[in-house]
C-alpha positions as CSV (number, residue, x, y, z in Angstrom):
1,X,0.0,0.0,0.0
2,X,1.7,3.3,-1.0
3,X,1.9,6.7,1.9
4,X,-1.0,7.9,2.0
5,X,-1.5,11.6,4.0
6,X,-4.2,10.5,6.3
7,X,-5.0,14.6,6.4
8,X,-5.9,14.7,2.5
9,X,-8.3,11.8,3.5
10,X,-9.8,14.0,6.2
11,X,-9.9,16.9,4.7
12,X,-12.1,15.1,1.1
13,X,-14.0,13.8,4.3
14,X,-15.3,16.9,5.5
15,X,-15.5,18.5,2.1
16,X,-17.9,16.0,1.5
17,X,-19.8,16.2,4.7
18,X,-20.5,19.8,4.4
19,X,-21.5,18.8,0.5
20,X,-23.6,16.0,1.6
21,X,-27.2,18.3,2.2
22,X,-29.7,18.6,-0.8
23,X,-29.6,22.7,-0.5
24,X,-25.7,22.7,0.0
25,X,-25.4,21.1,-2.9
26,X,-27.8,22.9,-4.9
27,X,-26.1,26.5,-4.0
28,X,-23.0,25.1,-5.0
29,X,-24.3,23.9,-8.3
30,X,-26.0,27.2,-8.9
31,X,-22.7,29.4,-8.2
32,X,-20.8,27.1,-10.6
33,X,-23.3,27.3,-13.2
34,X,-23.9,31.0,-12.5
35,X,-20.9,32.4,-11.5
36,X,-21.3,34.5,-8.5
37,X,-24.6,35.4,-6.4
38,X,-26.2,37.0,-3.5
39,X,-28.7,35.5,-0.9
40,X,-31.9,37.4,-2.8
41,X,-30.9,35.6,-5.6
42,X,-30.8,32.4,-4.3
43,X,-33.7,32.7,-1.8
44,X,-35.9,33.5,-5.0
45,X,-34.4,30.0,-6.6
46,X,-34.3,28.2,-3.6
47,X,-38.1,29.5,-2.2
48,X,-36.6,29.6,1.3
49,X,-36.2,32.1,4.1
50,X,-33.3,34.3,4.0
51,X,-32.3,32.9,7.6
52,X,-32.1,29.0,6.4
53,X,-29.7,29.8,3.1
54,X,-27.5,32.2,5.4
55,X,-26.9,29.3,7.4
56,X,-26.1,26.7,4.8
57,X,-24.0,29.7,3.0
58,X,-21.8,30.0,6.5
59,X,-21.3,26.5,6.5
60,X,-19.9,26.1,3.1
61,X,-17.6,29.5,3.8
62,X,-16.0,27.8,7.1
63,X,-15.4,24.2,4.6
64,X,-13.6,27.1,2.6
65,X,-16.3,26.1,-0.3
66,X,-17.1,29.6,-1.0
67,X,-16.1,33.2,-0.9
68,X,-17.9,36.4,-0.5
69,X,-17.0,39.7,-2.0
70,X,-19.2,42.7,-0.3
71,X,-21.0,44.9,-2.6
72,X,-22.7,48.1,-1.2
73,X,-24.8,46.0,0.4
74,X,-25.1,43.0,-0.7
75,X,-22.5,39.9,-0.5
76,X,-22.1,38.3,-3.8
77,X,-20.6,34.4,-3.1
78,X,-19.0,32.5,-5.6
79,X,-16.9,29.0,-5.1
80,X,-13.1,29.4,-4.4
81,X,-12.6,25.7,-4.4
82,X,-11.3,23.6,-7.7
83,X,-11.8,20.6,-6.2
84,X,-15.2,21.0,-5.3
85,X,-16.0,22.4,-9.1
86,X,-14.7,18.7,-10.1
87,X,-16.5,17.0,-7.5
88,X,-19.7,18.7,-8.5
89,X,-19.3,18.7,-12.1
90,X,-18.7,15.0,-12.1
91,X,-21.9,14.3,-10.0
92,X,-23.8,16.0,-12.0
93,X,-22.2,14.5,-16.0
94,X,-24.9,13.3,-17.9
């Protein structure tokens, strides 16, 4: 069995943990398809309260899935992650 760094295996393990939630998933999905968004946007897709997609949105920024760039007001997120593009684009190959 070759080295393996038991940290890269922890750190795909929580990746996928935090990824592992139906609306997770679908934000992530969206901002790859999209680009960037806000939480108006997204609450408008997602027909959710603001509240709920905040907390899934601070979730993916502690995994270090997303990023979010102030704008006046508004925080536009988009994902600063490659792997996590990969991992979603290859879920979702048709």
């Amino acid at each position: 069995m070759d080295n393996y760094n038991i940290k890269d295996f922890n750190e795909r393990a929580e990746l996928l943990k935090v990824l592992a939630h139906p609306v997770r998933l679908c934000i992530v999905k969206g901002l790859i398809e999209k680009g960037e968004c806000n939480v108006t946007h997204m609450q408008n897709c997602l027909d959710m309260p603001q509240s709920t997609i905040s907390q899934h949105l601070q979730k993916l920024r502690t995994a270090g899935i997303i990023k979010g760039e102030r704008n006046g007001l508004e925080i536009n997120y988009s994902i600063c992650n490659d792997v996590t593009i990969k991992l979603i684009q290859s879920l979702f190959e048709e």
